[in-house]
N, CA, C and O atoms as a GROMACS GRO file, in nm:
protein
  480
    1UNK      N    1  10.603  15.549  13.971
    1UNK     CA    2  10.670  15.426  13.934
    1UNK      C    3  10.569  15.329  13.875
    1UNK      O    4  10.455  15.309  13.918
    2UNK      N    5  10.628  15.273  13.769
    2UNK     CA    6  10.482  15.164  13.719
    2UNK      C    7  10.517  15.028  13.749
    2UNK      O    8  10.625  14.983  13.788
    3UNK      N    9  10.407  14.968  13.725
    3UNK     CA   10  10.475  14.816  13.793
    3UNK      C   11  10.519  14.724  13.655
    3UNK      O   12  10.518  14.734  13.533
    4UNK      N   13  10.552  14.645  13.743
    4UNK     CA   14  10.624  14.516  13.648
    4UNK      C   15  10.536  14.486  13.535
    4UNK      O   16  10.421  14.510  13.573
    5UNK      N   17  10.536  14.439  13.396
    5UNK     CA   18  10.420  14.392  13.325
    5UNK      C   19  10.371  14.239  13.395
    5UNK      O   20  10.251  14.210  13.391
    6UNK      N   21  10.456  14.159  13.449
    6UNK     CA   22  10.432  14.047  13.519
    6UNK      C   23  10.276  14.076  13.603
    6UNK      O   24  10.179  14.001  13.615
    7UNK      N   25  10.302  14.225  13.656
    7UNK     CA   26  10.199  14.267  13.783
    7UNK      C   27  10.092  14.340  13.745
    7UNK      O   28  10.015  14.408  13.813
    8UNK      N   29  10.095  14.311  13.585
    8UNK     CA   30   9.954  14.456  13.574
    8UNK      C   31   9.800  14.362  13.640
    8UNK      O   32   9.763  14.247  13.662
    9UNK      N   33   9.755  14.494  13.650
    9UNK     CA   34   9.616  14.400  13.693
    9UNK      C   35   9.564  14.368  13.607
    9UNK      O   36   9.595  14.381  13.488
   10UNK      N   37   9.433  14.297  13.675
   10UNK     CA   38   9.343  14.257  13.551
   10UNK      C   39   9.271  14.378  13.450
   10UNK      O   40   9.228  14.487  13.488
   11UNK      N   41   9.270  14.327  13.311
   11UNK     CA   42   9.183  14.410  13.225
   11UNK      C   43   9.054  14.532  13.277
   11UNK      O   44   8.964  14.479  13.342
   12UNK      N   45   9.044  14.642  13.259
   12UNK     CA   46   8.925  14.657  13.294
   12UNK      C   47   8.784  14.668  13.207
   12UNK      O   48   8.761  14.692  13.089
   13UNK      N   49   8.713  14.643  13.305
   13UNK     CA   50   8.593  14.622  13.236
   13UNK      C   51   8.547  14.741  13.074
   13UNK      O   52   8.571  14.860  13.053
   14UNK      N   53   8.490  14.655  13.006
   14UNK     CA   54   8.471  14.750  12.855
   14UNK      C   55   8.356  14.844  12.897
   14UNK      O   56   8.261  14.830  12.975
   15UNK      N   57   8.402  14.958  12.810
   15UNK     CA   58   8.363  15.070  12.899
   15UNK      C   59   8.418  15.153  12.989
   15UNK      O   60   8.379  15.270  12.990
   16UNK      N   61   8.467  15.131  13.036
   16UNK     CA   62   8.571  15.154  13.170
   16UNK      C   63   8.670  15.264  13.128
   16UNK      O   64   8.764  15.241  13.051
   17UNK      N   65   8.635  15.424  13.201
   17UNK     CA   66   8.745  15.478  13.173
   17UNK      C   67   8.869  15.429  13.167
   17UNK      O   68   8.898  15.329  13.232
   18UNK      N   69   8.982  15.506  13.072
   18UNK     CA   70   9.141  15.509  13.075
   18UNK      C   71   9.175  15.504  13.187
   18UNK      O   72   9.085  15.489  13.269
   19UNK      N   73   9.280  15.512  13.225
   19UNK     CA   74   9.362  15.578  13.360
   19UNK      C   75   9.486  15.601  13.313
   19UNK      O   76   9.504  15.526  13.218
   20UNK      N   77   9.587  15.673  13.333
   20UNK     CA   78   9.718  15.732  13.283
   20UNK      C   79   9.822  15.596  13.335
   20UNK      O   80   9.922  15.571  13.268
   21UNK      N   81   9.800  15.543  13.415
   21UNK     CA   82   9.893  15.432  13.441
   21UNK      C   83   9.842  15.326  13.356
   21UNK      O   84   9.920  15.259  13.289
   22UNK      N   85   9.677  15.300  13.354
   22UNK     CA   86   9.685  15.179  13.253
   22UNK      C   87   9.737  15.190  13.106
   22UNK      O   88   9.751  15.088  13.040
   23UNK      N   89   9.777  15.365  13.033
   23UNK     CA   90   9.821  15.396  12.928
   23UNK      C   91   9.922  15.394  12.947
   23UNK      O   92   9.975  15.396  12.836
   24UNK      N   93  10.040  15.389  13.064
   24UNK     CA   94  10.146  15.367  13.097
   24UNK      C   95  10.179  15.241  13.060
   24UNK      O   96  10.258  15.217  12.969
   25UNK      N   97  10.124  15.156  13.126
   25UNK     CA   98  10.157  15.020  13.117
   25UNK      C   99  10.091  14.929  12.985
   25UNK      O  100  10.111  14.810  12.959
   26UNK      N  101  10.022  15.007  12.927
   26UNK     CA  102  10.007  14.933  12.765
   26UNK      C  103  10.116  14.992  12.682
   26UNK      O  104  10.120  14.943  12.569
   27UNK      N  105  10.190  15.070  12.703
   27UNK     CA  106  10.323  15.122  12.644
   27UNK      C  107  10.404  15.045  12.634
   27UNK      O  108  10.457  14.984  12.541
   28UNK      N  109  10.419  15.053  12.828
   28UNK     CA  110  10.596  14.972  12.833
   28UNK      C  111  10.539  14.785  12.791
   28UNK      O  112  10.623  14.705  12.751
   29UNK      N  113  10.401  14.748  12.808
   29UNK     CA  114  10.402  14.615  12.797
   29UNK      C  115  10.413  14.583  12.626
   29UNK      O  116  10.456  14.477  12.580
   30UNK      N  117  10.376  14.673  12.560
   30UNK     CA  118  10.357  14.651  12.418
   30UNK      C  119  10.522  14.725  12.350
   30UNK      O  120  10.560  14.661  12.253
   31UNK      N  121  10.594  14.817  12.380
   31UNK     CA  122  10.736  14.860  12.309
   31UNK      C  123  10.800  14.857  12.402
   31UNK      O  124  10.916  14.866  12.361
   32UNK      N  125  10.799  14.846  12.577
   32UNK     CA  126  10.875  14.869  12.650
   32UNK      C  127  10.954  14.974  12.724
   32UNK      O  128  11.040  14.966  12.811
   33UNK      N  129  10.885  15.095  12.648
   33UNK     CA  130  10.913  15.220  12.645
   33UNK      C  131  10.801  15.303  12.645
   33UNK      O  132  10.696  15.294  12.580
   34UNK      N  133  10.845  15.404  12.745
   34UNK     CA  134  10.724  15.504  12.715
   34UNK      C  135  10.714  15.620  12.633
   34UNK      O  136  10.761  15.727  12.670
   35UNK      N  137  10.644  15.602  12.503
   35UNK     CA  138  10.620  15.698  12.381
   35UNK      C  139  10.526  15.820  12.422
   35UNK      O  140  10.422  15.820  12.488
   36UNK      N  141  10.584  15.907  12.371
   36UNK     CA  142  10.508  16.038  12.399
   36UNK      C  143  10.360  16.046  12.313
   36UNK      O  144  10.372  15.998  12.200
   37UNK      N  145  10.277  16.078  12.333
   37UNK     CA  146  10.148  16.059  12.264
   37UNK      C  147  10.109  16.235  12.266
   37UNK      O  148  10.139  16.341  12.322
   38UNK      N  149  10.010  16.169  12.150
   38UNK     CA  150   9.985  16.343  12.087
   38UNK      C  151   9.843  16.312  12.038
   38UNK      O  152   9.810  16.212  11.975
   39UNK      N  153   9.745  16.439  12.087
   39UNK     CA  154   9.600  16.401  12.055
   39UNK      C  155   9.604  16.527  11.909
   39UNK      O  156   9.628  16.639  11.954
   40UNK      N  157   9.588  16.528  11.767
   40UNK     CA  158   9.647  16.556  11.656
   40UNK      C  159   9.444  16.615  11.578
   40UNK      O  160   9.348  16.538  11.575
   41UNK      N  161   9.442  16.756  11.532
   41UNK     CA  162   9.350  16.710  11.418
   41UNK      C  163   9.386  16.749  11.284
   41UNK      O  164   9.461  16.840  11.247
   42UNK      N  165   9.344  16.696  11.243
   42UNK     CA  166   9.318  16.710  11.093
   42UNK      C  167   9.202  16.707  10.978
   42UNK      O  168   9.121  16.616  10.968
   43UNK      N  169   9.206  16.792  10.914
   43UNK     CA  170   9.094  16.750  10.815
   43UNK      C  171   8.969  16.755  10.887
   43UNK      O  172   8.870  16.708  10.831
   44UNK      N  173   8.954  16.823  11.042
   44UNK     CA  174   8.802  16.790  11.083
   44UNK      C  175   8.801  16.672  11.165
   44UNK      O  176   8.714  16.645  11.247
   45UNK      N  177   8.935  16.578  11.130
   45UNK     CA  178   8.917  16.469  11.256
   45UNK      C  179   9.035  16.502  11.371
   45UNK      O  180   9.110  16.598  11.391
   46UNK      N  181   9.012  16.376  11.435
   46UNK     CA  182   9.110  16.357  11.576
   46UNK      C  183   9.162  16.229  11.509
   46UNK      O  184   9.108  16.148  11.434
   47UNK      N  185   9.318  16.240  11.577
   47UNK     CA  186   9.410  16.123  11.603
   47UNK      C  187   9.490  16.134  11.703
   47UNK      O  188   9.558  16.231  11.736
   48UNK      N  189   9.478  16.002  11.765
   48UNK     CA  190   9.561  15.961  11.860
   48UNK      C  191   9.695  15.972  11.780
   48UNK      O  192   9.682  15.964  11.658
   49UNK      N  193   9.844  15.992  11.838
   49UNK     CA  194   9.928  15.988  11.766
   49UNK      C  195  10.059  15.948  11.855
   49UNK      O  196  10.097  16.015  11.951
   50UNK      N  197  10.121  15.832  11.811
   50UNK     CA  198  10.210  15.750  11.915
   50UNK      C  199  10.343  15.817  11.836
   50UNK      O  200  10.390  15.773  11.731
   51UNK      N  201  10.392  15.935  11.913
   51UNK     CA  202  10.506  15.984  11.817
   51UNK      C  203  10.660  15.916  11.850
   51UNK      O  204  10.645  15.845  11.949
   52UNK      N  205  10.751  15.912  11.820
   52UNK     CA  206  10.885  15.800  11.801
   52UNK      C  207  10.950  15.878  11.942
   52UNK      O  208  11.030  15.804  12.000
   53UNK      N  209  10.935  15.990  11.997
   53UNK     CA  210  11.002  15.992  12.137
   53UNK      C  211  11.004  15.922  12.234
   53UNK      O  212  10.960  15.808  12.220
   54UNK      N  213  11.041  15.951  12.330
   54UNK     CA  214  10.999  15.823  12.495
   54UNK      C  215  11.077  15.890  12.572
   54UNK      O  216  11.186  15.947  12.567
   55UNK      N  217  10.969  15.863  12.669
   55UNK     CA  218  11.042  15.893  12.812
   55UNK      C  219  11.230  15.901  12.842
   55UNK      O  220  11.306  15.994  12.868
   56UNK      N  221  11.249  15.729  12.820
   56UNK     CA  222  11.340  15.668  12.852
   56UNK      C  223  11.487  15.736  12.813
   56UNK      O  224  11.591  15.740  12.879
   57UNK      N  225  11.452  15.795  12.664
   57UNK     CA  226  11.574  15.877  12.596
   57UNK      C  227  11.634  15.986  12.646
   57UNK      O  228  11.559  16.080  12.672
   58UNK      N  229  11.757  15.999  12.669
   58UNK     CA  230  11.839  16.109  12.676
   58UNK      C  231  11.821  16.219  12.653
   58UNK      O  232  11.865  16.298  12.736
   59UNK      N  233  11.760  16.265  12.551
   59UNK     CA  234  11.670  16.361  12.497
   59UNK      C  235  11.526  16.373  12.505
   59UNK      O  236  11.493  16.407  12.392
   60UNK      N  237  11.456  16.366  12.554
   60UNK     CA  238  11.327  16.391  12.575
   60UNK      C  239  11.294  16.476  12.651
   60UNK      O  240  11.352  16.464  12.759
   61UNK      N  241  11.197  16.597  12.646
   61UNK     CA  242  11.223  16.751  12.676
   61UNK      C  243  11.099  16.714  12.830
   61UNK      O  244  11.055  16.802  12.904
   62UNK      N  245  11.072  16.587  12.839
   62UNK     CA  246  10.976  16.624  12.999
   62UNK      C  247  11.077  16.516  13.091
   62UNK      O  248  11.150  16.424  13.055
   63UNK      N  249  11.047  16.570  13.219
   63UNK     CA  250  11.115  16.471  13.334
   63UNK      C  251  10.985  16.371  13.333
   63UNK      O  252  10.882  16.393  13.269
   64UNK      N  253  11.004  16.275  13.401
   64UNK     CA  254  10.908  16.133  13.463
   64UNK      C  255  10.797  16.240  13.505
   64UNK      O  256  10.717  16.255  13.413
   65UNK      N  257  10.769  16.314  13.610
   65UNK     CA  258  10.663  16.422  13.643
   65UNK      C  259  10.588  16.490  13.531
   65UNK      O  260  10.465  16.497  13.539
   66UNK      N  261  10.643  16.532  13.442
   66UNK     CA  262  10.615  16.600  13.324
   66UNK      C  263  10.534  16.472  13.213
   66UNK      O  264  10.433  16.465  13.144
   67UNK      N  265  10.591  16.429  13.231
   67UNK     CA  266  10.549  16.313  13.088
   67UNK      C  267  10.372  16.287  13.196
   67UNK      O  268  10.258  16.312  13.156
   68UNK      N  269  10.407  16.239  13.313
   68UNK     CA  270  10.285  16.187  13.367
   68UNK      C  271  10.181  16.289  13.369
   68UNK      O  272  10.065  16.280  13.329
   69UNK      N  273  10.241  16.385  13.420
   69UNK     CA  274  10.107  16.480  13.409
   69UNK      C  275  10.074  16.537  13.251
   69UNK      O  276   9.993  16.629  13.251
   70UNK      N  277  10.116  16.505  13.144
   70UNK     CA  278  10.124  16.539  13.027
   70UNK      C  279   9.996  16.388  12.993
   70UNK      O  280   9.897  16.407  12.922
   71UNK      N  281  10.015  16.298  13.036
   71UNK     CA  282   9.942  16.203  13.001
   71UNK      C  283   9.786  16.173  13.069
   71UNK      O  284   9.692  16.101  13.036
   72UNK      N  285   9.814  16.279  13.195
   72UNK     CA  286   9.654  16.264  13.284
   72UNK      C  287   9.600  16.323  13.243
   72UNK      O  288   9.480  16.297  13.238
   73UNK      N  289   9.667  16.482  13.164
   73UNK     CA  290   9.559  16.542  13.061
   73UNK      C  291   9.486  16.466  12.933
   73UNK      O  292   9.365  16.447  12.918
   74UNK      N  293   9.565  16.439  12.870
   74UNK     CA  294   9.565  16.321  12.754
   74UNK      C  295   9.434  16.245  12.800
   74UNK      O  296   9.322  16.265  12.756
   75UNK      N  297   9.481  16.126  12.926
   75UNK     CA  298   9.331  16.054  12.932
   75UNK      C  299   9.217  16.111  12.951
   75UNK      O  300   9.104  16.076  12.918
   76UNK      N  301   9.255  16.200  13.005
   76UNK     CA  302   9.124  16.281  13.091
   76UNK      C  303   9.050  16.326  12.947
   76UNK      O  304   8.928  16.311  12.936
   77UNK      N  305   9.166  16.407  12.790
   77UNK     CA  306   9.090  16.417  12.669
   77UNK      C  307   8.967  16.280  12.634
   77UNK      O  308   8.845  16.279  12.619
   78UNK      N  309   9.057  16.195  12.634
   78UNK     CA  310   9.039  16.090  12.559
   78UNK      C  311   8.919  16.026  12.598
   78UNK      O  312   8.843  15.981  12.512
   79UNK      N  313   8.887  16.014  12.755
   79UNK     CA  314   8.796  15.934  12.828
   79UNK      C  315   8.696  16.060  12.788
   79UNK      O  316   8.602  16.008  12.728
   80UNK      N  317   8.676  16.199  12.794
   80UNK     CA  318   8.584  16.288  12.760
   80UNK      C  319   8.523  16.275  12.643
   80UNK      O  320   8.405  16.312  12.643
   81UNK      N  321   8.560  16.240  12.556
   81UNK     CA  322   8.560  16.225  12.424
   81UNK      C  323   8.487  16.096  12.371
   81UNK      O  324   8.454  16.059  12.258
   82UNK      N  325   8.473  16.040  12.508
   82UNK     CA  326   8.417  15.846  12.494
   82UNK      C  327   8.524  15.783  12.415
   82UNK      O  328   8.465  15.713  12.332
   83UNK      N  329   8.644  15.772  12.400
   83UNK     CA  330   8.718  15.712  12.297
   83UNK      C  331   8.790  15.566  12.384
   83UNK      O  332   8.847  15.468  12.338
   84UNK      N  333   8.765  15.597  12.492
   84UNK     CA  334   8.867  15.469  12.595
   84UNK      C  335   8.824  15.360  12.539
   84UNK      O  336   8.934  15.306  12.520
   85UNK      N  337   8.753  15.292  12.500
   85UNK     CA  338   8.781  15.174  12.421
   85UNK      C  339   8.877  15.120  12.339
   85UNK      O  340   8.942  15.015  12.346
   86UNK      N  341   8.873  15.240  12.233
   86UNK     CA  342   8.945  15.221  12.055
   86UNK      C  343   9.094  15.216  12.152
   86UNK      O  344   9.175  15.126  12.174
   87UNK      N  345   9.083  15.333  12.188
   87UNK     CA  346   9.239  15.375  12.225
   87UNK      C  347   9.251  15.259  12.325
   87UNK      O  348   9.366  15.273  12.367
   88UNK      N  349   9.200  15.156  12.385
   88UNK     CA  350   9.281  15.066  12.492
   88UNK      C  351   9.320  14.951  12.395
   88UNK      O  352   9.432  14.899  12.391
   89UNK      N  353   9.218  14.921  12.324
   89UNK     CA  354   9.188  14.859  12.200
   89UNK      C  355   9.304  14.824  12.138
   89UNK      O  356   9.372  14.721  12.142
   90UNK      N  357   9.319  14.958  12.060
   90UNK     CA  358   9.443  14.934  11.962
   90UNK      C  359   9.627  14.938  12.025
   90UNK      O  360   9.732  14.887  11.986
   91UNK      N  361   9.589  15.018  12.128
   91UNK     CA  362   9.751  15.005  12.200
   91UNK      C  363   9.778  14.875  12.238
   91UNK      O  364   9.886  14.816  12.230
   92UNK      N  365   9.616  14.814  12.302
   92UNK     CA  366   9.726  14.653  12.308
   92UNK      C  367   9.726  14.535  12.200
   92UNK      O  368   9.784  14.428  12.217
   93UNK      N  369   9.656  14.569  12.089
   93UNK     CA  370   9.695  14.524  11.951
   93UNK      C  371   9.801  14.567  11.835
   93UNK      O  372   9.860  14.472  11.783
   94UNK      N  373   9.823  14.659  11.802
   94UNK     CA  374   9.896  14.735  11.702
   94UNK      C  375  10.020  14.649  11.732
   94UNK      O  376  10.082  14.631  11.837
   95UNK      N  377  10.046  14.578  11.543
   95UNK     CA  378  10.180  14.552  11.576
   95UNK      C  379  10.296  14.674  11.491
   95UNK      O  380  10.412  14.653  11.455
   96UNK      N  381  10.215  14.798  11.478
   96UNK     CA  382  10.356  14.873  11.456
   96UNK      C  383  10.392  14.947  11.576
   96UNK      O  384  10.336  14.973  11.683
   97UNK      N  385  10.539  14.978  11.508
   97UNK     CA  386  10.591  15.057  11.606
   97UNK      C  387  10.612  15.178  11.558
   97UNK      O  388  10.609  15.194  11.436
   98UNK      N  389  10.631  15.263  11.627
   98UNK     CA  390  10.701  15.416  11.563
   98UNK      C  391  10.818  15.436  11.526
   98UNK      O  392  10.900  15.376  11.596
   99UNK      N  393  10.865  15.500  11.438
   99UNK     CA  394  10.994  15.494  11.374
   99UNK      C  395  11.036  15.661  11.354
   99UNK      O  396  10.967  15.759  11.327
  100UNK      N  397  11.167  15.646  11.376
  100UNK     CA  398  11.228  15.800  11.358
  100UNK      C  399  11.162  15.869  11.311
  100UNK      O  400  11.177  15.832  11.194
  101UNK      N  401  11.074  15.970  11.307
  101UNK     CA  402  11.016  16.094  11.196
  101UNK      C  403  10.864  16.027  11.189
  101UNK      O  404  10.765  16.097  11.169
  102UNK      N  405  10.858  15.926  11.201
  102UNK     CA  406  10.747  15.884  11.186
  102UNK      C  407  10.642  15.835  11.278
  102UNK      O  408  10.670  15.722  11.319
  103UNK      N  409  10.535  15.879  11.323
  103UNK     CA  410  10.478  15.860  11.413
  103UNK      C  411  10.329  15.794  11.374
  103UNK      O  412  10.247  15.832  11.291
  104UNK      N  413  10.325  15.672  11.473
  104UNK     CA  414  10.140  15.583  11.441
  104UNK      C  415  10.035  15.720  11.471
  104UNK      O  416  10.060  15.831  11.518
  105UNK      N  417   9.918  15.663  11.424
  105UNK     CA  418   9.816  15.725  11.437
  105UNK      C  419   9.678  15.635  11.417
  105UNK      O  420   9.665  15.550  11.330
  106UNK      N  421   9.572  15.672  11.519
  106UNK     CA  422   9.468  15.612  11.576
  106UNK      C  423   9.321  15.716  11.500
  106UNK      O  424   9.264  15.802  11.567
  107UNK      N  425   9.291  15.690  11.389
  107UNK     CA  426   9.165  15.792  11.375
  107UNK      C  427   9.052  15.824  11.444
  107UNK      O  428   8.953  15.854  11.377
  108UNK      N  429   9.046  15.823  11.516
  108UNK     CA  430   8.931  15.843  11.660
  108UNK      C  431   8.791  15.843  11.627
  108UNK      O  432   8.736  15.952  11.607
  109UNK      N  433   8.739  15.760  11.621
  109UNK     CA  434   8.579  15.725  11.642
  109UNK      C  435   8.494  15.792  11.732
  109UNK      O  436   8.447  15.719  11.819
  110UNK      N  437   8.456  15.930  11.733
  110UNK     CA  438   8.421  15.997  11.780
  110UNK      C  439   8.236  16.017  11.841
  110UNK      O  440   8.157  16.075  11.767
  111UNK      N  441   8.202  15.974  11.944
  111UNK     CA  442   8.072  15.953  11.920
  111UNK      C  443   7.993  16.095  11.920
  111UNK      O  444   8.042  16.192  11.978
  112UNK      N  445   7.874  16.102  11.856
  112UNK     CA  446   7.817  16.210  11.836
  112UNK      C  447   7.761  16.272  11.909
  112UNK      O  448   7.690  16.217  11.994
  113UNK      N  449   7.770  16.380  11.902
  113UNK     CA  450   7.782  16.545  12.032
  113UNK      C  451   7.913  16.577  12.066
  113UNK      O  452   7.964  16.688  12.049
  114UNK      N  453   7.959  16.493  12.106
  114UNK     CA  454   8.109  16.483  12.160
  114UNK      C  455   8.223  16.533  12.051
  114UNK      O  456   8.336  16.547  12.097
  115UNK      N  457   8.205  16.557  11.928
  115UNK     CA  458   8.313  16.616  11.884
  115UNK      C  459   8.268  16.723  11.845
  115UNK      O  460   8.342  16.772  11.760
  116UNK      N  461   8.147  16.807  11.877
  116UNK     CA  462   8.215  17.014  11.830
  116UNK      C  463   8.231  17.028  12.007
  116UNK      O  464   8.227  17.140  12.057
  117UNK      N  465   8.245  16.922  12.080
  117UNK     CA  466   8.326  16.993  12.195
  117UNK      C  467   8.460  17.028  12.186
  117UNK      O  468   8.525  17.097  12.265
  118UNK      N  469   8.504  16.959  12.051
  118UNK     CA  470   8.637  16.979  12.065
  118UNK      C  471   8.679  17.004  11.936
  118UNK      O  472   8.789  17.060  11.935
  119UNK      N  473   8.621  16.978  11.799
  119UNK     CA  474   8.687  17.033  11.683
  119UNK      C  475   8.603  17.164  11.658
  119UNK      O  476   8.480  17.160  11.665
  120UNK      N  477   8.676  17.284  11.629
  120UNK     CA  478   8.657  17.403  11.562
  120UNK      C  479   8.668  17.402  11.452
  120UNK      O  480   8.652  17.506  11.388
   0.00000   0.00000   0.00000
């Protein structure tokens, strides 16, 4: 269960790993909804990718359990990767939203060593 946006805690410190609830709650505080996220490469890079699904919909192929543990992997990428900044960064700035078919994307600032751990 996540809490109220009234109740999030304070910011954490820069630097400061992700946590799957604080990516929870920069969701619902910024669209209100929780968007399915997708770690994406291309071209040799990484993107974060805020795709137009959500939790909340009728259609969405994970239960509340599923989405969460779908997202502890996710941070757990993301914080490996050193990226928890950009990515806390821009989720609580970005004023777009995702739109049918169309999904945001975050080009990932990847610090060096850290990405042939993960691009082939």
């Amino acid at each position: 269960m996540s809490l109220p946006s009234s109740a999030l805690p304070p910011a954490p410190e820069p630097g400061a790993p992700l946590s799957a609830q604080e990516v929870w709650d920069l969701l619902q505080t910024r669209w209100q909804v929780s968007y399915d996220l997708q770690l994406v490469q291309r071209r040799g890079r990484l993107y974060l990718q805020v795709m137009w699904a959500y939790l909340e919909q009728q259609s969405f192929p994970l239960t509340e359990e599923g989405y969460r543990s779908k997202l502890e992997e996710l941070v757990g990428l993301l914080n490996g990767l050193g990226v928890a900044e950009q990515v806390r960064s821009w989720l609580g700035t970005t004023s777009d939203k995702p739109r049918q078919g169309k999904a945001m994307g975050l080009a990932l600032e990847i610090p060096a060593g850290r990405a042939s751990e993960f691009l082939l």
